[in-house]
The first five atom37 places (N, CA, C, CB, O) and aatype in JSON, in Angstrom:
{
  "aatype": [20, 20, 20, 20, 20, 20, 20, 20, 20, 20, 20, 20, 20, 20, 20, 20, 20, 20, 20, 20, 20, 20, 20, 20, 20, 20, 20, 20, 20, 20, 20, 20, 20, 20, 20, 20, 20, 20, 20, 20, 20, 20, 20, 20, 20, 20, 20, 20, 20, 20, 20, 20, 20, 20, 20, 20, 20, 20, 20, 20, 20, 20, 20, 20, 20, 20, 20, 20, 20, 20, 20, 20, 20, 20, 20, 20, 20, 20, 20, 20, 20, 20, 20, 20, 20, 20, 20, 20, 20, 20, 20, 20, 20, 20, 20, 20, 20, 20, 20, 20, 20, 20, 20, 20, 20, 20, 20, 20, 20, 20, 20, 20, 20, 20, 20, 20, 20, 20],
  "atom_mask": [
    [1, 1, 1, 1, 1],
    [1, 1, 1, 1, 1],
    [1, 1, 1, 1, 1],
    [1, 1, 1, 1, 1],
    [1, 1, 1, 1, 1],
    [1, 1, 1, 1, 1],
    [1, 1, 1, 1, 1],
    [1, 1, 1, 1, 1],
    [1, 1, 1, 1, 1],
    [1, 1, 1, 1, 1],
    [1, 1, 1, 1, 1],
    [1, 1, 1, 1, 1],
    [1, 1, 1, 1, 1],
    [1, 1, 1, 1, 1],
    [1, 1, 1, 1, 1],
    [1, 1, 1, 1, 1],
    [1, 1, 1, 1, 1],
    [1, 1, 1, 1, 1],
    [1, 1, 1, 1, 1],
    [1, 1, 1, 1, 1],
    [1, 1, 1, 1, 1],
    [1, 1, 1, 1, 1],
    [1, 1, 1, 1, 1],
    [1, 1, 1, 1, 1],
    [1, 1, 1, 1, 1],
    [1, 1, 1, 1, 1],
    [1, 1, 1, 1, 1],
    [1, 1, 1, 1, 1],
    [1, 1, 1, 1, 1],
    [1, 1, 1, 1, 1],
    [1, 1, 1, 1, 1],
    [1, 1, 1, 1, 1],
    [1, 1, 1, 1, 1],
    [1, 1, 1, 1, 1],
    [1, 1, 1, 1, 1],
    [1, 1, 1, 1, 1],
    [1, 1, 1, 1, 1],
    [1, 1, 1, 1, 1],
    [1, 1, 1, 1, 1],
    [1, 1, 1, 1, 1],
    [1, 1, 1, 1, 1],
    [1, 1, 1, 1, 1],
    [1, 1, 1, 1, 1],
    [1, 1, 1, 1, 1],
    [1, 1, 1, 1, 1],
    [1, 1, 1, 1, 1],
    [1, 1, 1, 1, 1],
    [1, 1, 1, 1, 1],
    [1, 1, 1, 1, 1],
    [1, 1, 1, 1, 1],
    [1, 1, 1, 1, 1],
    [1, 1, 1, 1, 1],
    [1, 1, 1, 1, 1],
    [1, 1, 1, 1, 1],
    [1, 1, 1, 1, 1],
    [1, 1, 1, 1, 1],
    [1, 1, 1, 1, 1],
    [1, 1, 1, 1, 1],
    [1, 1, 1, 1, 1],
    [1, 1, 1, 1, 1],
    [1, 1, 1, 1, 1],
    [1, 1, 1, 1, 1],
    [1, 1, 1, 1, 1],
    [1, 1, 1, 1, 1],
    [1, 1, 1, 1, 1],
    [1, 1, 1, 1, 1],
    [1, 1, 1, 1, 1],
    [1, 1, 1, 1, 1],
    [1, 1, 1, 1, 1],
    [1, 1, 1, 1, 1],
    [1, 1, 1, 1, 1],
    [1, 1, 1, 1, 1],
    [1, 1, 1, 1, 1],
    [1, 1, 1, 1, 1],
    [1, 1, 1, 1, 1],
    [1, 1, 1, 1, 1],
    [1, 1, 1, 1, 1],
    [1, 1, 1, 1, 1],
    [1, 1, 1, 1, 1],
    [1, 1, 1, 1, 1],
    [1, 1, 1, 1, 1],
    [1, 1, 1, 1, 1],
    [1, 1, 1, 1, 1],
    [1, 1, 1, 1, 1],
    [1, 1, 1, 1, 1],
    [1, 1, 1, 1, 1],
    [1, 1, 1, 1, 1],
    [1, 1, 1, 1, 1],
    [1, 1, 1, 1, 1],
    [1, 1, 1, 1, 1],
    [1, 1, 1, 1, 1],
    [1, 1, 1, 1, 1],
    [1, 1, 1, 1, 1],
    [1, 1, 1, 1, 1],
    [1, 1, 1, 1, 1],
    [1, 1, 1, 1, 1],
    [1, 1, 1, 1, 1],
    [1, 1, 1, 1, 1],
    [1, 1, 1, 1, 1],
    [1, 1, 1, 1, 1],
    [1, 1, 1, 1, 1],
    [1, 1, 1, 1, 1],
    [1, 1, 1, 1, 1],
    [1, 1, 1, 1, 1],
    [1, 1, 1, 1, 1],
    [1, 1, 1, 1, 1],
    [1, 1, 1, 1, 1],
    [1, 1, 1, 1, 1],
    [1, 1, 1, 1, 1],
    [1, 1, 1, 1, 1],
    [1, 1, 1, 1, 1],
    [1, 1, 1, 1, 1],
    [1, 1, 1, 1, 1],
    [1, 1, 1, 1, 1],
    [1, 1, 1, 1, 1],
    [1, 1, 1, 1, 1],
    [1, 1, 1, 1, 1],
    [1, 1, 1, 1, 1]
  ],
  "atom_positions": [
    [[113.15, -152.42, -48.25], [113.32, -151.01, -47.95], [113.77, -150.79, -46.51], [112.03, -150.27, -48.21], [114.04, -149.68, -46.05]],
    [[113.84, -152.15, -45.7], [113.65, -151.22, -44.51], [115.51, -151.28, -44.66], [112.59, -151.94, -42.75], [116.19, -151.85, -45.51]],
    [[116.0, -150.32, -43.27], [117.08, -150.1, -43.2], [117.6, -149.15, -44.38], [117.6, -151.26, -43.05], [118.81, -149.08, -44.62]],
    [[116.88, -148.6, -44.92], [117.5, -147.98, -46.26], [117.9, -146.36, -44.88], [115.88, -147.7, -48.21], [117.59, -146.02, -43.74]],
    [[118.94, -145.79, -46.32], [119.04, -144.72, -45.97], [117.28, -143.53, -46.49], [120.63, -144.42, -46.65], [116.55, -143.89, -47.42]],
    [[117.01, -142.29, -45.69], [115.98, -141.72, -46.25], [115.76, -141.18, -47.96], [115.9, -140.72, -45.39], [114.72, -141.15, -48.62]],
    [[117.24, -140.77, -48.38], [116.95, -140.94, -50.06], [116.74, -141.74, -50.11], [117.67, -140.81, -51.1], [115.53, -141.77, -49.91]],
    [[117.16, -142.87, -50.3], [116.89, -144.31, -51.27], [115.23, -144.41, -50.78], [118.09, -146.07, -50.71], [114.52, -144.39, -51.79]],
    [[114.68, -144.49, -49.9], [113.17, -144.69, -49.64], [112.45, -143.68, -50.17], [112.8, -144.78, -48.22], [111.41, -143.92, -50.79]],
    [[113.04, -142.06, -49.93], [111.56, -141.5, -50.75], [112.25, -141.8, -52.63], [111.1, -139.07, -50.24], [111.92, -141.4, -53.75]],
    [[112.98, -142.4, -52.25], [113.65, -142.86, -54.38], [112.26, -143.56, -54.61], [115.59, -144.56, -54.81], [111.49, -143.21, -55.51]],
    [[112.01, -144.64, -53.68], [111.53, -145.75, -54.06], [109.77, -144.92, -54.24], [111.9, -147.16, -52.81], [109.02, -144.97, -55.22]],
    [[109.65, -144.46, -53.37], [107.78, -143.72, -53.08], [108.23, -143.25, -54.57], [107.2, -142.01, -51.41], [108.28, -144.16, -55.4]],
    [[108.59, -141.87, -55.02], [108.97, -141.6, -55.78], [108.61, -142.17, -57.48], [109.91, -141.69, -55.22], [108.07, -141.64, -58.45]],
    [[109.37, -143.86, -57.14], [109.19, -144.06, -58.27], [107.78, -144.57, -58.52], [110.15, -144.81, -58.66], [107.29, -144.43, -59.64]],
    [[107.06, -145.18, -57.44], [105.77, -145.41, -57.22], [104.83, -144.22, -58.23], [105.57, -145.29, -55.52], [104.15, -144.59, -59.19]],
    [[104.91, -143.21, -57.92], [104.73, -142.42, -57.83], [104.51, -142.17, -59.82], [105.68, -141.89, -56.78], [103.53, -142.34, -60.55]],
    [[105.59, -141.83, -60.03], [106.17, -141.73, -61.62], [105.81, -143.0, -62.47], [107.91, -141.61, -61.65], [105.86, -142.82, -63.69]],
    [[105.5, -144.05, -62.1], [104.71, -145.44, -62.45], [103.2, -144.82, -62.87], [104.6, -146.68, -60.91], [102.81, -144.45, -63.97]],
    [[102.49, -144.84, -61.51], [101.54, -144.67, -61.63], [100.91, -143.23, -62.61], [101.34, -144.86, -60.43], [99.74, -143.25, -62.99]],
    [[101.74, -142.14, -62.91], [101.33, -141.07, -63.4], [101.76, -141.58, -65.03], [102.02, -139.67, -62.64], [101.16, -141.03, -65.95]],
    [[102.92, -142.73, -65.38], [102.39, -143.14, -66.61], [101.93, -144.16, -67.33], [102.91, -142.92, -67.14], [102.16, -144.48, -68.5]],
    [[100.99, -144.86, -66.18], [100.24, -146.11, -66.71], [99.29, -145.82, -65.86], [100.87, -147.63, -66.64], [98.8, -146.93, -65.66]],
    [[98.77, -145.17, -65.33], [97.22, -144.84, -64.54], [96.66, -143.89, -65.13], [97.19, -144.37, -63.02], [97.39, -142.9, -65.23]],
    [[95.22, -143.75, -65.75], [94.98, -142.51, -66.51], [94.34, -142.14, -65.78], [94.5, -142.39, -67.76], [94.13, -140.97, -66.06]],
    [[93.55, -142.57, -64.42], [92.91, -142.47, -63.15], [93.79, -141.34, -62.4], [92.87, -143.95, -62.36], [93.32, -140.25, -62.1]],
    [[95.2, -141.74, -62.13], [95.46, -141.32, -61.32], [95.93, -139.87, -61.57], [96.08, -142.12, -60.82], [95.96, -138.89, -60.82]],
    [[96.35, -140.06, -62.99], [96.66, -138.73, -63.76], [95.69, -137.54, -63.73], [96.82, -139.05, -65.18], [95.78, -136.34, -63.46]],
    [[94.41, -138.65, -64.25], [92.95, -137.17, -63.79], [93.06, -136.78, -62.59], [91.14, -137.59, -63.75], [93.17, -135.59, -62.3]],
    [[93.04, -137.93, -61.56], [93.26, -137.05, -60.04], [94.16, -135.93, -59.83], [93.77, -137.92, -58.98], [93.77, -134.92, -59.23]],
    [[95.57, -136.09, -60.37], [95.97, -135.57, -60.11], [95.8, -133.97, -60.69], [96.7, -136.25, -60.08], [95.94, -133.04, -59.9]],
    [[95.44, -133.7, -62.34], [94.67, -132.89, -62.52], [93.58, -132.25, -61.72], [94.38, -133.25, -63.27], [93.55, -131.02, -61.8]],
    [[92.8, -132.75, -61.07], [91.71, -132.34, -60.62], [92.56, -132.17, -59.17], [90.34, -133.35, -60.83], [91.56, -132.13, -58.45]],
    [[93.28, -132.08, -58.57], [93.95, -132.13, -57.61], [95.18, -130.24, -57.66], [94.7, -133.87, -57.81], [95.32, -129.39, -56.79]],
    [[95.68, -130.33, -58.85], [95.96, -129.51, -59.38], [94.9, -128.04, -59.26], [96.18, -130.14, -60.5], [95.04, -126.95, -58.71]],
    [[93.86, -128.65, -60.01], [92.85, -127.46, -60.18], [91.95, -126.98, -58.85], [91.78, -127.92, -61.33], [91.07, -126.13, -58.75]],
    [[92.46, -127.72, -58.01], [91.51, -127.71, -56.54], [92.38, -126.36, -55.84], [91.65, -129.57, -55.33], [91.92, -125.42, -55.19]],
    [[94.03, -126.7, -56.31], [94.88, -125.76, -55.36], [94.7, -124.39, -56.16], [96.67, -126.28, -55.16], [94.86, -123.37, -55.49]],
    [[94.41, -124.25, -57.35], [94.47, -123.19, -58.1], [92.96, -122.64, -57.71], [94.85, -123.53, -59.68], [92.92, -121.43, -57.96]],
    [[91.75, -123.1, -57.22], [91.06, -122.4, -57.17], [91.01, -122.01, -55.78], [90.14, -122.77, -57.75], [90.39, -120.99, -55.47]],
    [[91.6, -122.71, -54.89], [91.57, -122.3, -52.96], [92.68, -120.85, -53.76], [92.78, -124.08, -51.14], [92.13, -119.76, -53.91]],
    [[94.06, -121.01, -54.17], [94.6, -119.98, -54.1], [93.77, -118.51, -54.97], [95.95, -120.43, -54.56], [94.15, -117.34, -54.99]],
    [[92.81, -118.99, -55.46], [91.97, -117.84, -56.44], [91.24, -117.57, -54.98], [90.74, -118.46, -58.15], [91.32, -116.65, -54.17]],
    [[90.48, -118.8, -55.01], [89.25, -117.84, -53.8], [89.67, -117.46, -52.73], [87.98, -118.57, -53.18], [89.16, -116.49, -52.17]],
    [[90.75, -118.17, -52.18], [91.4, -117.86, -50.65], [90.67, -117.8, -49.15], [91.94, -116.49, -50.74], [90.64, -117.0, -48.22]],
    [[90.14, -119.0, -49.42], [89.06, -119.56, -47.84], [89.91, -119.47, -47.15], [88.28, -121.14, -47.55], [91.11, -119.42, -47.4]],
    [[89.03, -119.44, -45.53], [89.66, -119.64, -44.48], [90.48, -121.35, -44.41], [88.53, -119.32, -43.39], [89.98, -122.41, -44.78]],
    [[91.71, -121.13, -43.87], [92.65, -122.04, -43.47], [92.19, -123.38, -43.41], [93.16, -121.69, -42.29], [92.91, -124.3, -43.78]],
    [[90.72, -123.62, -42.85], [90.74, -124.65, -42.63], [90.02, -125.48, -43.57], [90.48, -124.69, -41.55], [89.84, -126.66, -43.24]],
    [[89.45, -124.98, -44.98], [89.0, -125.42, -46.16], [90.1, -125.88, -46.6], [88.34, -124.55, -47.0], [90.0, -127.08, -46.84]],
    [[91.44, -125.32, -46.88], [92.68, -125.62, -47.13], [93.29, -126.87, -46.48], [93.36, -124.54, -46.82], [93.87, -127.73, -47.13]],
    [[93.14, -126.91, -45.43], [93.81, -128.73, -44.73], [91.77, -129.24, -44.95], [94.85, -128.74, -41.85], [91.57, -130.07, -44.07]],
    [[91.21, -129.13, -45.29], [89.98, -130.28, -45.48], [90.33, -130.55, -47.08], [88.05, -129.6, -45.15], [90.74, -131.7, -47.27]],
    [[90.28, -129.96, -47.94], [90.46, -130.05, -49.09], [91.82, -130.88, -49.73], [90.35, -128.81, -49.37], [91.85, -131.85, -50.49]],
    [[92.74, -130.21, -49.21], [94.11, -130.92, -48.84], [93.74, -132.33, -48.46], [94.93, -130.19, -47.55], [93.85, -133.15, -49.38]],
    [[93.44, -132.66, -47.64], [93.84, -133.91, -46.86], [92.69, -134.55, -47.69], [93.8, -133.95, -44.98], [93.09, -135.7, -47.9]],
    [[91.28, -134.4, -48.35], [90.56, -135.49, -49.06], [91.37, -135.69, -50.32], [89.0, -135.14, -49.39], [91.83, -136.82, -50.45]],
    [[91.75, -134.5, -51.63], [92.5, -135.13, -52.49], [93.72, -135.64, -52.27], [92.59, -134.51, -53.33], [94.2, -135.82, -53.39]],
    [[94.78, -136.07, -51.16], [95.6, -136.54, -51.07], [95.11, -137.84, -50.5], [96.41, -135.8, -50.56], [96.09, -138.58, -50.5]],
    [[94.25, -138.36, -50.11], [93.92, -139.33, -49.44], [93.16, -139.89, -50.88], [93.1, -139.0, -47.96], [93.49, -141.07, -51.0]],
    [[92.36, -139.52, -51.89], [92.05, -139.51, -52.86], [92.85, -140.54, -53.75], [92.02, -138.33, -53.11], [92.55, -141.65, -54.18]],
    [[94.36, -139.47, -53.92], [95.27, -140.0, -54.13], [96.15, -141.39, -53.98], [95.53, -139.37, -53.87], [96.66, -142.32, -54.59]],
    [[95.93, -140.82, -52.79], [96.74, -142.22, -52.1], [96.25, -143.73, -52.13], [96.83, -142.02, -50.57], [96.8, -144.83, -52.12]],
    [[94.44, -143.08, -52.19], [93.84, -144.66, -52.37], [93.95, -144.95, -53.68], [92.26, -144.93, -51.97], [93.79, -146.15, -53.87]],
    [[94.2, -144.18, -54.88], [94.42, -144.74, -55.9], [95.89, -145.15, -56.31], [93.86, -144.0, -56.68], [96.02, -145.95, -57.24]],
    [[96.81, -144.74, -55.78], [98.47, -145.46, -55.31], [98.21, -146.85, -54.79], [99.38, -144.56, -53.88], [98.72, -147.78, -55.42]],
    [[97.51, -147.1, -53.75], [97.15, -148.46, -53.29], [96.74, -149.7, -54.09], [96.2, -148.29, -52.55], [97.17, -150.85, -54.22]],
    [[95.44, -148.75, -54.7], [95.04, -149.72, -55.75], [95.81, -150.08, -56.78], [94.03, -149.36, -56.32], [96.11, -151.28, -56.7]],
    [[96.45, -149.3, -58.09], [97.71, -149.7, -58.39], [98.6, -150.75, -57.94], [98.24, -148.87, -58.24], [98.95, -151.73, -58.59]],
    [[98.98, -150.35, -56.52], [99.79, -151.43, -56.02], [98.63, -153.02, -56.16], [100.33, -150.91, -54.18], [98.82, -154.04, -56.82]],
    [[97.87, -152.79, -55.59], [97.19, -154.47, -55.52], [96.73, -154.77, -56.67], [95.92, -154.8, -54.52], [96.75, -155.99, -56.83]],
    [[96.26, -154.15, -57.67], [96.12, -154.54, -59.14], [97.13, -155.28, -60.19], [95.9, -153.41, -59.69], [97.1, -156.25, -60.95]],
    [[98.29, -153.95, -59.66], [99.88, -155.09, -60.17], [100.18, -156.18, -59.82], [101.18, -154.74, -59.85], [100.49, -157.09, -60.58]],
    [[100.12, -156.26, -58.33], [100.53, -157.76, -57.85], [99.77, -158.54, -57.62], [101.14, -157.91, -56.84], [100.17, -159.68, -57.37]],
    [[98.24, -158.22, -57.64], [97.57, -159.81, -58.15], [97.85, -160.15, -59.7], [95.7, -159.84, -57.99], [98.06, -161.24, -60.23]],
    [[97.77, -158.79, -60.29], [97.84, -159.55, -61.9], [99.36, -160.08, -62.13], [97.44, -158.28, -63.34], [99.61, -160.7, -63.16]],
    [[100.34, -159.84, -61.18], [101.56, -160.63, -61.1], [101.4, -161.85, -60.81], [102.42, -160.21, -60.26], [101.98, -162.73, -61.44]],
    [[100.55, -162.12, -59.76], [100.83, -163.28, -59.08], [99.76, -164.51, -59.5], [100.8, -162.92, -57.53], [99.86, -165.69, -59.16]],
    [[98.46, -163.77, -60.55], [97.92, -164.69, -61.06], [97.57, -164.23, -62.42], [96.94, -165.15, -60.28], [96.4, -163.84, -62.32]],
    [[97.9, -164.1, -63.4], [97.76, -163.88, -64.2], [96.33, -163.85, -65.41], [98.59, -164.32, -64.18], [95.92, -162.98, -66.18]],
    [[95.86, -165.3, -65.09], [94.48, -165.42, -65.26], [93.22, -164.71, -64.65], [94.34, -166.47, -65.04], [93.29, -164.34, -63.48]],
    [[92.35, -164.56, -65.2], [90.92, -164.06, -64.46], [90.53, -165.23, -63.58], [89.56, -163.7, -65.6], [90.38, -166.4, -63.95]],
    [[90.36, -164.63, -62.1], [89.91, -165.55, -61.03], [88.69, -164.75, -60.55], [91.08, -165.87, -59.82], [88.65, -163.53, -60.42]],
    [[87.65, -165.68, -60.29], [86.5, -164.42, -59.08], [86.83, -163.77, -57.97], [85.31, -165.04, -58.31], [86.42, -162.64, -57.67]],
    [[87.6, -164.47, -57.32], [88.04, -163.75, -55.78], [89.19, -162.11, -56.32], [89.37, -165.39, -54.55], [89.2, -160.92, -56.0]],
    [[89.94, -162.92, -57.18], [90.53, -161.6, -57.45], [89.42, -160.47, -58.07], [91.77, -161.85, -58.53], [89.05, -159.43, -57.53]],
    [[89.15, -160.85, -58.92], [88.28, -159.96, -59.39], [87.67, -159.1, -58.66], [87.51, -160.46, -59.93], [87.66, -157.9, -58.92]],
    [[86.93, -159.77, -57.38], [86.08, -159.02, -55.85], [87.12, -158.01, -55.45], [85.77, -160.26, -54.25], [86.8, -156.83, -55.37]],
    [[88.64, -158.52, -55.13], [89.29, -158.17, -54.65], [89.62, -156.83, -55.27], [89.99, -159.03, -54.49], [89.37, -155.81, -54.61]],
    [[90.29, -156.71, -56.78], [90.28, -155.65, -57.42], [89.06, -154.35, -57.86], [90.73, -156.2, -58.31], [89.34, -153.22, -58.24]],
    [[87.66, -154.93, -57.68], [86.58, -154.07, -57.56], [86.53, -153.73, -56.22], [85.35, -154.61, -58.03], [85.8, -152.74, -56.23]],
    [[86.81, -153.91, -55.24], [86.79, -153.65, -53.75], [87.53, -152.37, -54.19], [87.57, -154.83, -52.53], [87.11, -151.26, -54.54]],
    [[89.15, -153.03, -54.02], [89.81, -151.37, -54.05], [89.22, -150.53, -55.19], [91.59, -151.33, -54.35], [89.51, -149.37, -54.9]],
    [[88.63, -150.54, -56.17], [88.31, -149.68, -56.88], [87.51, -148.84, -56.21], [87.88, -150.1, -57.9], [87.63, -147.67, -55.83]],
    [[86.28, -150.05, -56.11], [85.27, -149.33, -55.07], [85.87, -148.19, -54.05], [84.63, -150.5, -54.12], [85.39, -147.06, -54.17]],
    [[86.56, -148.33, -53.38], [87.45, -147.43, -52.09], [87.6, -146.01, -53.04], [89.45, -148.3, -51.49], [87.13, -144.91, -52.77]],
    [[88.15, -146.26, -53.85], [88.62, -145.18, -54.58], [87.31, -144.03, -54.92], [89.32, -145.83, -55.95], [87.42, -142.8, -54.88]],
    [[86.16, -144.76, -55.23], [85.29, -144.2, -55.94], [84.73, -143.37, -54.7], [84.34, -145.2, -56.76], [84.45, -142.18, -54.61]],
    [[84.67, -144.56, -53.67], [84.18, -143.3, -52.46], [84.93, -142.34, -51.65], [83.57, -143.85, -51.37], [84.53, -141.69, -50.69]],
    [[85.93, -142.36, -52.12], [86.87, -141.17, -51.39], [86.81, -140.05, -52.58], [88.75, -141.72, -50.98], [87.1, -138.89, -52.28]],
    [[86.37, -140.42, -54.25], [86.24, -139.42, -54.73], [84.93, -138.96, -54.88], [86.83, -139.45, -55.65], [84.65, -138.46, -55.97]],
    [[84.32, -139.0, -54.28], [82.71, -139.04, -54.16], [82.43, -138.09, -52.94], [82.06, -140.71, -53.86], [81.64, -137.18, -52.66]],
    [[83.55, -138.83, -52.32], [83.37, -137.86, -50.48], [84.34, -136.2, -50.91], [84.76, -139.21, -48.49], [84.04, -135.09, -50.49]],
    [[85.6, -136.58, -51.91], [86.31, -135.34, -52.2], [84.97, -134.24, -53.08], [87.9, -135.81, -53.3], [84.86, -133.02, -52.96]],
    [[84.21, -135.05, -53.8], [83.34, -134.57, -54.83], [82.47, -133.61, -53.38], [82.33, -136.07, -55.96], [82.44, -132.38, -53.46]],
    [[81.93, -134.19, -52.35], [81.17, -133.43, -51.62], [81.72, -132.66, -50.68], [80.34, -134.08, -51.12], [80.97, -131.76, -50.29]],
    [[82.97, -132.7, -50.08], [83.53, -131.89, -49.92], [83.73, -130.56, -50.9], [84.33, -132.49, -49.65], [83.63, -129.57, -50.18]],
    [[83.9, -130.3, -51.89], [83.9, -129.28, -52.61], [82.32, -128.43, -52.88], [84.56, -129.84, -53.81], [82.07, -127.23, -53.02]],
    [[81.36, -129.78, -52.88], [79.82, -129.23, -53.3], [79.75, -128.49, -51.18], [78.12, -131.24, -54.06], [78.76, -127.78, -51.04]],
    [[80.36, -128.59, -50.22], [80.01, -127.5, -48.98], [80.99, -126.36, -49.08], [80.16, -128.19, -47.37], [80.63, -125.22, -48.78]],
    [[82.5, -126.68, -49.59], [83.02, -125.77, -49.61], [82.51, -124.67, -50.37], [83.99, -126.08, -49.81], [82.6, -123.5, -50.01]],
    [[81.76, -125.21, -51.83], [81.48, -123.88, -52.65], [80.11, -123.23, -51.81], [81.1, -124.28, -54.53], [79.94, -122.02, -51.99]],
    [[79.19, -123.88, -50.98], [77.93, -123.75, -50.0], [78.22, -122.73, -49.24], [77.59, -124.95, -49.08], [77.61, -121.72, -48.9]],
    [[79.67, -123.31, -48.97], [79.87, -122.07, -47.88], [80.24, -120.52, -48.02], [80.86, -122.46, -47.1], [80.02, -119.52, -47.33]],
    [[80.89, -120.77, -49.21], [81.05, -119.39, -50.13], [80.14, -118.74, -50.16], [81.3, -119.45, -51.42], [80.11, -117.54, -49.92]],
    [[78.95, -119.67, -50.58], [77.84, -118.51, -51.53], [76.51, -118.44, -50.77], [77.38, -119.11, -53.34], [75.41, -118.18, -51.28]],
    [[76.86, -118.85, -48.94], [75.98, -119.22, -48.07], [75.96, -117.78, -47.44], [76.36, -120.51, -47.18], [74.86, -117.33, -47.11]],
    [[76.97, -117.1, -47.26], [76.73, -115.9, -46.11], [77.6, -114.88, -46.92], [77.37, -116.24, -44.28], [77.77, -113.74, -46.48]]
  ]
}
């Protein structure tokens, strides 16, 4: 990629992208639930800065599950068999995932706090 022109690179994110939304059923819920996050900030309409907190955990959400994808494919490319280290390796990134949706999960349990706080 490097040296590419800027189409051809966001081509490539892109297709990343369109991969993962039809062989990840993970990433598809995220993105659902990602979906339904913007539809309810635009219902309730918090202050600005619930909007970039909220924002920036399900995209980061996201992104760690883009990652994982990526290292799931290319170990199971590059070894095809069940190994232990891989195995660690692929529950690691899972793991990551689970706690960024865990941290997005509590992010939403203060945002709604704060609503129904004052």
């Amino acid at each position: 990629m490097k040296n590419k022109p800027i189409h051809s690179r966001l081509g490539f994110a892109l297709n990343g992208i369109v991969f993962a939304l039809k062989s990840e059923a993970s990433f598809r819920t995220q993105l659902i639930v990602t979906v339904a996050m913007g539809i309810i900030l635009g219902i309730l309409r918090p202050d600005p800065v619930w909007w970039g907190i909220i924002i920036l955990v399900t995209g980061a959400v996201l992104a760690a599950e883009l990652f994982n994808t990526a290292l799931e494919k290319t170990l199971d490319h590059l070894h095809p068999a069940q190994h232990p280290q891989i195995k660690l390796a692929k529950d690691a990134a899972a793991g990551a995932v689970l706690v960024l949706g865990l941290t997005a999960v509590l992010v939403f349990i203060s945002f709604l706090a704060s609503l129904f706080s004052g």
